[in-house]
N, CA, C and O atoms as a printed pandas DataFrame, in Angstrom:
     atom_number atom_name residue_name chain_id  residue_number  x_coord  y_coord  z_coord
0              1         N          UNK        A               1   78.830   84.895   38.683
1              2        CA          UNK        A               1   77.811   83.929   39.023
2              3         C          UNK        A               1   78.308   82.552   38.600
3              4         O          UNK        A               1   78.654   82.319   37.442
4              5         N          UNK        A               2   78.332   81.702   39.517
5              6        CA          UNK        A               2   78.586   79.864   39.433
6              7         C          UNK        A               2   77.830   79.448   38.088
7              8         O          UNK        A               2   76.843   79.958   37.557
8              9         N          UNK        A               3   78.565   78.424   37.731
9             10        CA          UNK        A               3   76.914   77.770   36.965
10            11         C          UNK        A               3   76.525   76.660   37.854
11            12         O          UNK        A               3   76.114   75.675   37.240
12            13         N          UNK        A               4   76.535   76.610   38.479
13            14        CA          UNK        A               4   75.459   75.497   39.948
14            15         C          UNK        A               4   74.518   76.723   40.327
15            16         O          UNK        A               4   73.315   76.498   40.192
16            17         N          UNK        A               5   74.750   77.529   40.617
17            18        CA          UNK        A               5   73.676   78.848   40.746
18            19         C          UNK        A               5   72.949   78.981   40.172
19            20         O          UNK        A               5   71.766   79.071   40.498
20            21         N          UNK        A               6   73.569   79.061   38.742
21            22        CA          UNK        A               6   72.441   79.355   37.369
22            23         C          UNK        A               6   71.570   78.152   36.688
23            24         O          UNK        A               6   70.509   78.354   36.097
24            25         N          UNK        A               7   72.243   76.730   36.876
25            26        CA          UNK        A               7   71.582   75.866   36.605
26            27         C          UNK        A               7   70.058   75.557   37.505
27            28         O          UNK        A               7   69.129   74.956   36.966
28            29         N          UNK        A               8   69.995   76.014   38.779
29            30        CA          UNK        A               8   69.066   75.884   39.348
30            31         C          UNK        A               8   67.996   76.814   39.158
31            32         O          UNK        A               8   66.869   76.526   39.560
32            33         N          UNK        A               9   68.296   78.183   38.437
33            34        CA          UNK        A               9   67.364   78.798   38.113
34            35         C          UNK        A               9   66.694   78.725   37.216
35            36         O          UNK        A               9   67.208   78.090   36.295
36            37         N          UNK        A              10   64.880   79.422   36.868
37            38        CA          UNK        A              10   63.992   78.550   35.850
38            39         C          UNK        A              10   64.924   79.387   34.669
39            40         O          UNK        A              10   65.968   80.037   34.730
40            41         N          UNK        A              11   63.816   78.953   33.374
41            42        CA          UNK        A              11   64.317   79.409   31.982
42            43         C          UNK        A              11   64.159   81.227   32.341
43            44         O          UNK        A              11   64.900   82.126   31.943
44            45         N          UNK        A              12   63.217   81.307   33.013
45            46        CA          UNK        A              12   62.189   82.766   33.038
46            47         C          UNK        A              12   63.024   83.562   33.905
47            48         O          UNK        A              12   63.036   84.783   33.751
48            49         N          UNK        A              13   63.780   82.967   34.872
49            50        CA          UNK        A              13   64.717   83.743   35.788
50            51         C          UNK        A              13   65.918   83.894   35.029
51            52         O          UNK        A              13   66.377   85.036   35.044
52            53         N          UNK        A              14   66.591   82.975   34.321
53            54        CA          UNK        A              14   67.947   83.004   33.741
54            55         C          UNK        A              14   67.528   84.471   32.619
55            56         O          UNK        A              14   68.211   85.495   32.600
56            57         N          UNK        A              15   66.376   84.268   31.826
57            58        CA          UNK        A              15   66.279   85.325   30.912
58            59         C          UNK        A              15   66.141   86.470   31.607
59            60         O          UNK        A              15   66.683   87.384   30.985
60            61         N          UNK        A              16   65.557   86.907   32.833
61            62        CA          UNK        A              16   65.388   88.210   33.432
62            63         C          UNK        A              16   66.896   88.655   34.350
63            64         O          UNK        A              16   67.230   89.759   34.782
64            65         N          UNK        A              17   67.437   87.636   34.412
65            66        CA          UNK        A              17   69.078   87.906   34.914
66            67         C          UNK        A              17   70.112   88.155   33.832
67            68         O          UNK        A              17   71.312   88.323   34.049
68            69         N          UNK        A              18   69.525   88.162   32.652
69            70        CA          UNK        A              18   70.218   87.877   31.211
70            71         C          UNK        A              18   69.789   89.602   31.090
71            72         O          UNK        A              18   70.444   90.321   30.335
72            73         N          UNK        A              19   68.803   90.084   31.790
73            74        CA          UNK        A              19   68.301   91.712   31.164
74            75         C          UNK        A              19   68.872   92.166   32.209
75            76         O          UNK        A              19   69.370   93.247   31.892
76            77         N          UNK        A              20   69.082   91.928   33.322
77            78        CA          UNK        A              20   69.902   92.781   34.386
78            79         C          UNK        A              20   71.001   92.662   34.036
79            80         O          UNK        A              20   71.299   93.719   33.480
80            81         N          UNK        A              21   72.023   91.824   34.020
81            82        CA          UNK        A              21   73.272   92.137   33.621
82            83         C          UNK        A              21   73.420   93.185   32.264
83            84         O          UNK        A              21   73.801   94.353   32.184
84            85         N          UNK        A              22   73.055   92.445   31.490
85            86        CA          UNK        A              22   73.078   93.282   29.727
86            87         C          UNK        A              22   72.959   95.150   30.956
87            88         O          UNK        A              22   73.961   95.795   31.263
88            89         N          UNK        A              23   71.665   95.492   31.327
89            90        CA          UNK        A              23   71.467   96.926   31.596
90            91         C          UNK        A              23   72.984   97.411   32.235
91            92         O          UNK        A              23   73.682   98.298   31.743
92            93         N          UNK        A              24   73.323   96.593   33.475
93            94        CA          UNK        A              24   74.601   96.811   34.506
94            95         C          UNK        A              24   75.823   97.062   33.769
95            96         O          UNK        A              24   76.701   97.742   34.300
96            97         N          UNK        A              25   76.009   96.488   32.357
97            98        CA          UNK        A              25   77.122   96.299   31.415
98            99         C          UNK        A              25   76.761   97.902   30.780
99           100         O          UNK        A              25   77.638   98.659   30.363
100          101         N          UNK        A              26   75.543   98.173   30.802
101          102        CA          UNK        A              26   75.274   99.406   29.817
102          103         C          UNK        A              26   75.465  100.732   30.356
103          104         O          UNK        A              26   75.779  101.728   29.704
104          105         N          UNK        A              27   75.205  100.654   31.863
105          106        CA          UNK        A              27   75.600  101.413   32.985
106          107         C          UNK        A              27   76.888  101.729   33.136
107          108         O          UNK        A              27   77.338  102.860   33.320
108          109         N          UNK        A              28   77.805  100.177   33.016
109          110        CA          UNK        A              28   79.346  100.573   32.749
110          111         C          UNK        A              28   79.612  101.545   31.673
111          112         O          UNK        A              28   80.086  102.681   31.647
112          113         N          UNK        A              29   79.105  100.643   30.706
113          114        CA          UNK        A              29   80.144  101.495   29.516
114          115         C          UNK        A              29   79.750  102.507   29.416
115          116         O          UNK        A              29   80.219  102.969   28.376
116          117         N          UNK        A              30   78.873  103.484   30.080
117          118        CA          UNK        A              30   78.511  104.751   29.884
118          119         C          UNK        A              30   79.403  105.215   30.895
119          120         O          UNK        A              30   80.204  106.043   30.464
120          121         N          UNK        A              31   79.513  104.946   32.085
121          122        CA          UNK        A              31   80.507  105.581   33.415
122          123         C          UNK        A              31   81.889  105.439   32.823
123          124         O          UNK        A              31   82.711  106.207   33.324
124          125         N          UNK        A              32   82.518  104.317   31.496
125          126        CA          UNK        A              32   83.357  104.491   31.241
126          127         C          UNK        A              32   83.777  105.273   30.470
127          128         O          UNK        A              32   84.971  105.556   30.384
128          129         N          UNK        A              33   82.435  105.997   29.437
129          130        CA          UNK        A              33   82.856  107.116   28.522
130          131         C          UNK        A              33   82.894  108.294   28.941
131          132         O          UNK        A              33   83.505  109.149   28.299
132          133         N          UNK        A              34   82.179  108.619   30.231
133          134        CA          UNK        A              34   82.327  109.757   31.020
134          135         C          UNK        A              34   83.823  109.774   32.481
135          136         O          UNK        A              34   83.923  110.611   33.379
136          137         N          UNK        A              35   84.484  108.920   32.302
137          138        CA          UNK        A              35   85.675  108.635   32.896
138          139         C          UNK        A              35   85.450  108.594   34.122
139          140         O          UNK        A              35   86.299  108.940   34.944
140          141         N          UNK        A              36   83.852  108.014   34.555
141          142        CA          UNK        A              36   84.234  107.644   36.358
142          143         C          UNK        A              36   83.787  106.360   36.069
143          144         O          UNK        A              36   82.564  106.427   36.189
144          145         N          UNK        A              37   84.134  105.096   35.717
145          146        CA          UNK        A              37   84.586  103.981   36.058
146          147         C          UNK        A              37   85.423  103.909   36.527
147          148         O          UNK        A              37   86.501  104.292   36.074
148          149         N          UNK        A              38   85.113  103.009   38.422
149          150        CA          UNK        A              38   86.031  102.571   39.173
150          151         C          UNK        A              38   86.801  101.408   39.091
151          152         O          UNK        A              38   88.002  101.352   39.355
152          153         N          UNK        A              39   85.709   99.971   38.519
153          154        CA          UNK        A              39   86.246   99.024   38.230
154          155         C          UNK        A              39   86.324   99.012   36.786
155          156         O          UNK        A              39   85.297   99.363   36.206
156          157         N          UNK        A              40   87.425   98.649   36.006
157          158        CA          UNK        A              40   87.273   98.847   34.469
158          159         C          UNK        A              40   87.522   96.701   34.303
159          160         O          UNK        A              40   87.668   95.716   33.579
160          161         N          UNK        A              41   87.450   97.011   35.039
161          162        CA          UNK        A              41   87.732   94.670   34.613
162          163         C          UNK        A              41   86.040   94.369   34.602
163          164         O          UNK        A              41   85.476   93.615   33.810
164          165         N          UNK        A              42   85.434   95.102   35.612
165          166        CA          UNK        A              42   83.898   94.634   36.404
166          167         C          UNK        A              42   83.353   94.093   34.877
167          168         O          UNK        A              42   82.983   92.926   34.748
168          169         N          UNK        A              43   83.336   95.174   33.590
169          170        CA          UNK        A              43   83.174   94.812   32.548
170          171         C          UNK        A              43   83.003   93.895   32.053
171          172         O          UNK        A              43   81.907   93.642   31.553
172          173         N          UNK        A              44   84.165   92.948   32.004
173          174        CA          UNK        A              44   84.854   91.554   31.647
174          175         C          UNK        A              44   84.207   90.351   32.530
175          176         O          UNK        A              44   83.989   89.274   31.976
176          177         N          UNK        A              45   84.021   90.464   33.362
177          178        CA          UNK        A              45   83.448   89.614   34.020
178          179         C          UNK        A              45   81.813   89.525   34.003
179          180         O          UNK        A              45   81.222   88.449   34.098
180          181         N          UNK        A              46   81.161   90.777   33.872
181          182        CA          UNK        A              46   79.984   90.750   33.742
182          183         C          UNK        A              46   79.121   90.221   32.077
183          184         O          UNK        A              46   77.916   90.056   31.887
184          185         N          UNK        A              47   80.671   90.013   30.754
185          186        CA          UNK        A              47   80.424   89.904   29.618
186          187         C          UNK        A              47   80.327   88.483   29.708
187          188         O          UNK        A              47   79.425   87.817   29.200
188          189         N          UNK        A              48   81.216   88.075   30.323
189          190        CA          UNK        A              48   81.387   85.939   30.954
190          191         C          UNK        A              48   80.221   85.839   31.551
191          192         O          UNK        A              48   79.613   84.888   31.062
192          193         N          UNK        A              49   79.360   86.593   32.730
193          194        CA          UNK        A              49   78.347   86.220   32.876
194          195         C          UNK        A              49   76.952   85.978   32.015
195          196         O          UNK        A              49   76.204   85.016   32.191
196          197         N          UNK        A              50   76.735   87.109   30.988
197          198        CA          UNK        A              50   76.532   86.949   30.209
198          199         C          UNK        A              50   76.187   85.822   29.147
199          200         O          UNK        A              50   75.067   85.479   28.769
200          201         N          UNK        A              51   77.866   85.152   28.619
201          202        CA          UNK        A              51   77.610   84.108   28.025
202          203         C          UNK        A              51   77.380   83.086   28.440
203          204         O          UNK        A              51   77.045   82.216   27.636
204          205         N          UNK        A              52   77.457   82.794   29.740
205          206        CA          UNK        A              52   77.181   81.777   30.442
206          207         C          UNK        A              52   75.880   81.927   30.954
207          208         O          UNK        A              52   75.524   80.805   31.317
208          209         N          UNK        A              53   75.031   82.716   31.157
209          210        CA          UNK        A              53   74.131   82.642   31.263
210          211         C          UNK        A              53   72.929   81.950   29.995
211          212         O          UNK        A              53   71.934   81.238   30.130
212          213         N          UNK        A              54   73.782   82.732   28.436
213          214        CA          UNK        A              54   72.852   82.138   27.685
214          215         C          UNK        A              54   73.434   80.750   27.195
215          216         O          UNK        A              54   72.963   80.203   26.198
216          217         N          UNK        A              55   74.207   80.336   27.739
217          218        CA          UNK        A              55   74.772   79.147   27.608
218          219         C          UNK        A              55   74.474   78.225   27.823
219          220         O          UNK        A              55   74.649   77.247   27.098
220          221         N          UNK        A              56   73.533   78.245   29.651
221          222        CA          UNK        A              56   72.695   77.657   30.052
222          223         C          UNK        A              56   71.452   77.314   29.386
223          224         O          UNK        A              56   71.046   76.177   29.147
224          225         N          UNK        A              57   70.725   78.742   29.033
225          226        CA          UNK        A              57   69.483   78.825   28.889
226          227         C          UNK        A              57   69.301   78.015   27.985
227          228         O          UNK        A              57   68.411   77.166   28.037
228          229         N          UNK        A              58   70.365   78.188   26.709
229          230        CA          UNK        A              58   70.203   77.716   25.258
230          231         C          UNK        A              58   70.672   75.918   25.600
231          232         O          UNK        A              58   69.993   75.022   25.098
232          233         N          UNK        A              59   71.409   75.725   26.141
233          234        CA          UNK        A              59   70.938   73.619   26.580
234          235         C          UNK        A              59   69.950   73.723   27.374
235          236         O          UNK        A              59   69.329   72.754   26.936
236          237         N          UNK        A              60   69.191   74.183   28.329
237          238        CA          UNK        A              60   67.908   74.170   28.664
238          239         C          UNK        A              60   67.082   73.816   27.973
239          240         O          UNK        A              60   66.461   72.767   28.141
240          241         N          UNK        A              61   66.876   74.728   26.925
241          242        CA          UNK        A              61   65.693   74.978   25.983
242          243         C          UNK        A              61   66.193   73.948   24.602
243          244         O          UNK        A              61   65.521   73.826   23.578
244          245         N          UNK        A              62   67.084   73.489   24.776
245          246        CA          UNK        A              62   67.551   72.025   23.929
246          247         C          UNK        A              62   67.163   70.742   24.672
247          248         O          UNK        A              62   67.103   69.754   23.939
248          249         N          UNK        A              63   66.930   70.572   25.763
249          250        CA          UNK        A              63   66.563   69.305   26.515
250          251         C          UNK        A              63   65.430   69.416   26.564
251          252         O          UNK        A              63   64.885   68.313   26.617
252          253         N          UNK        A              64   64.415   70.652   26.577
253          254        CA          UNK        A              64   62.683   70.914   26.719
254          255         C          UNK        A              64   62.424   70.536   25.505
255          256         O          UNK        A              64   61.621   69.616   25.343
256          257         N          UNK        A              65   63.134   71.251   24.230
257          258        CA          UNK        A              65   62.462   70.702   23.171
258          259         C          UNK        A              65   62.922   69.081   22.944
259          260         O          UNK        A              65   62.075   68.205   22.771
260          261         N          UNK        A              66   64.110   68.856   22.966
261          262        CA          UNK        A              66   64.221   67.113   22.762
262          263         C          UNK        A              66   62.691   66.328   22.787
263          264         O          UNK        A              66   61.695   66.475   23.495
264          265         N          UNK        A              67   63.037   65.401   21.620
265          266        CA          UNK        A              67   62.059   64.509   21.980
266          267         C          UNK        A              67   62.101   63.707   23.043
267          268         O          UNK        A              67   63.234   63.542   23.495
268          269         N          UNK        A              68   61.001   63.010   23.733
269          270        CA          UNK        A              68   61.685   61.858   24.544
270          271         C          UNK        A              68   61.932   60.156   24.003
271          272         O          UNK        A              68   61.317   59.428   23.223
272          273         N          UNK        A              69   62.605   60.059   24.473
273          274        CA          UNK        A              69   63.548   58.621   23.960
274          275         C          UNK        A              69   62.462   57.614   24.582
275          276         O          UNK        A              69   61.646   57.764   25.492
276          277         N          UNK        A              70   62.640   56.973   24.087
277          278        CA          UNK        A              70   61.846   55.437   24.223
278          279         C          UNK        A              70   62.436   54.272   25.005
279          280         O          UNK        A              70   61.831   53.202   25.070
Protein backbone atom coordinates (compact mmCIF):
# COMPACT_ATOMS: atom_id res chain seq x y z
CA UNK A 1 0.00 0.00 0.00
CA UNK A 2 1.31 3.76 -1.20
CA UNK A 3 1.34 6.25 1.46
CA UNK A 4 -0.78 8.72 -0.90
CA UNK A 5 -3.36 5.86 -0.46
CA UNK A 6 -3.08 5.75 3.16
CA UNK A 7 -2.80 9.36 3.77
CA UNK A 8 -6.21 9.86 2.36
CA UNK A 9 -7.75 7.46 4.55
CA UNK A 10 -9.67 8.55 7.96
CA UNK A 11 -7.87 7.74 11.41
CA UNK A 12 -10.87 4.95 11.77
CA UNK A 13 -10.04 3.33 8.36
CA UNK A 14 -6.17 3.35 8.76
CA UNK A 15 -6.87 1.56 12.29
CA UNK A 16 -9.32 -1.10 10.76
CA UNK A 17 -6.67 -1.71 7.85
CA UNK A 18 -4.05 -1.85 10.70
CA UNK A 19 -6.48 -5.13 12.02
CA UNK A 20 -6.69 -6.63 8.59
CA UNK A 21 -3.27 -6.77 7.78
CA UNK A 22 -1.97 -7.74 11.51
CA UNK A 23 -4.93 -10.95 10.96
CA UNK A 24 -3.42 -11.65 7.02
CA UNK A 25 0.24 -11.66 8.68
CA UNK A 26 -1.31 -14.21 11.28
CA UNK A 27 -2.80 -16.31 8.54
CA UNK A 28 0.75 -16.37 7.08
CA UNK A 29 2.68 -17.37 9.77
CA UNK A 30 0.43 -20.16 10.53
CA UNK A 31 0.48 -21.53 6.63
CA UNK A 32 4.15 -21.08 7.25
CA UNK A 33 4.37 -23.44 10.24
CA UNK A 34 2.29 -25.95 8.54
CA UNK A 35 4.63 -25.69 5.31
CA UNK A 36 2.06 -24.48 2.68
CA UNK A 37 3.23 -21.00 2.34
CA UNK A 38 3.42 -20.05 -1.24
CA UNK A 39 4.73 -16.63 -0.93
CA UNK A 40 7.31 -16.60 2.01
CA UNK A 41 8.48 -12.65 1.16
CA UNK A 42 4.34 -11.76 1.15
CA UNK A 43 5.35 -11.66 4.94
CA UNK A 44 7.87 -8.87 4.64
CA UNK A 45 5.99 -6.71 2.85
CA UNK A 46 2.84 -7.00 4.70
CA UNK A 47 5.20 -6.17 8.12
CA UNK A 48 6.25 -2.58 6.02
CA UNK A 49 2.69 -2.19 5.59
CA UNK A 50 2.11 -2.40 8.84
CA UNK A 51 4.58 0.16 10.00
CA UNK A 52 3.62 2.46 7.71
CA UNK A 53 0.41 2.32 8.36
CA UNK A 54 0.95 3.20 12.05
CA UNK A 55 3.26 5.66 10.94
CA UNK A 56 0.67 7.53 9.43
CA UNK A 57 -1.87 7.18 11.96
CA UNK A 58 0.56 8.18 14.79
CA UNK A 59 1.45 11.96 12.78
CA UNK A 60 -2.23 12.08 12.24
CA UNK A 61 -3.16 11.88 15.68
CA UNK A 62 -0.05 14.37 16.38
CA UNK A 63 -1.50 17.17 14.13
CA UNK A 64 -5.31 16.52 15.77
CA UNK A 65 -3.92 16.87 19.03
CA UNK A 66 -1.48 19.95 18.21
CA UNK A 67 -2.52 23.01 19.49
CA UNK A 68 -3.43 25.61 17.01
CA UNK A 69 -0.90 28.33 16.35
CA UNK A 70 -1.87 31.82 16.43
Amino acid sequence: MKTSEIRNLSENEIAQKINEVEQEIFNLRFQSRTGKLDNPVRTRFLRRDVARLKTIARQKAAVSAAPASK
